[in-house]
Structure formats: C-alpha cells, structure tokens
N, C-alpha and C positions, 0 to 999 in steps of 0.2 A: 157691547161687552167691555169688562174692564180691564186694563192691561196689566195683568198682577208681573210684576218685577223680580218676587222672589217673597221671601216667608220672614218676617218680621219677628217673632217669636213662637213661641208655644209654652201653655202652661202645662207644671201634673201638682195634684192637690197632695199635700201630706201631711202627715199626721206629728209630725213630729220635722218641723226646718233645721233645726241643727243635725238630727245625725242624717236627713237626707241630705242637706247639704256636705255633710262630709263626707256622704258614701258619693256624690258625684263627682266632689272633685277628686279626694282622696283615693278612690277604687275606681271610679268611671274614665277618671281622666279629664272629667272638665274644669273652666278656670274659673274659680268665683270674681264676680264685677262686683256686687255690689250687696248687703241688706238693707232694706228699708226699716226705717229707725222705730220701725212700733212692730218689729222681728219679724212681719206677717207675708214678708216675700224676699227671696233671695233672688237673682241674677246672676247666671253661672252662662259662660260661653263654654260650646259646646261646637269644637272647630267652626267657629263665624257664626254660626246659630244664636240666637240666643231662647234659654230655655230658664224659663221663672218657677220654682218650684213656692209654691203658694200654702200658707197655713190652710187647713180645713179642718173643721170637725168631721168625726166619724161619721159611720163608718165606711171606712176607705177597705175595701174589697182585699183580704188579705191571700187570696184562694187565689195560686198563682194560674192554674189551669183553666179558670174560670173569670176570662175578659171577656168575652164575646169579641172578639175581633179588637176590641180598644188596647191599641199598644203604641209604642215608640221605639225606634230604633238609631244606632248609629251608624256611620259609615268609616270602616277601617281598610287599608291595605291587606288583603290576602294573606299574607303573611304573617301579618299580626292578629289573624282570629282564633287561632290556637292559643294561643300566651293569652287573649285578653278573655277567653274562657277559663281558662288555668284560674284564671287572676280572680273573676267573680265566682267562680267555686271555690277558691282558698278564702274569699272570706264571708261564704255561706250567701 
C-alpha cells in the first residue's frame, strides 16, 4: 500500500472562474495563488490546502439540496462558525 502524506489539492468545476474566484477568496476566506494565463484555472489556498477551482461547461448542478453526497467543506474554530454563517448568508 501507498503511503499517502497528505492531500495535494482538490478541484470543483465552475461555471464562471472569476466570480467563483471572488466569492472564495473574497467571502470564503481563501487566498488566491495563482491564474493560469488561458483563465481556465485559478489556485486559491485554502488554509494550506490547495483548492483549484477549474473552468467547465455546464451544466454544473445549481439545486443546492441535490448533491448526492458530493460536497466540500472547511475547517474553522468553533467560534468562528456563527460569524462565517452570518457572512455566507449576507451574501446570499
């Protein structure tokens, strides 16, 4: 078996790289590294993580209820999951 180290990245497909990219760093809290210069991938650290949010064509499942299980999440302080819910329902 192989000796996995730790998680190298992770991608999520979107429909539109710039306003995802600003809703991650700008609302989410992560820090943009990098775009690649044909705009088709962004690079955002995501406390140490790194998480690539990737041009795709549709359709990208807008029905929030309806993942079957496929999601991501982050890891905050206890005390900061009130304020960072606050925060993504003030900006819908």
């Amino acid at each position: 078996m192989v000796a996995i180290k730790g998680m190298a990245h992770f991608s999520i497909p979107v429909s539109d790289l710039e306003s995802s990219k600003k809703f991650y760093c700008d609302i989410v809290g992560c820090k943009h590294v990098m775009t690649t210069p044909d705009r088709k991938m962004a690079f955002v650290d995501a406390g140490g993580d790194c998480l690539i949010l990737v041009k795709h064509e549709g359709p990208i499942n807008p029905v929030l209820d309806d993942h079957n299980g496929v999601h991501h999440s982050f890891m905050l302080d206890a005390k900061d999951y009130k304020p960072a819910v606050d925060n993504l329902r003030a900006h819908g």
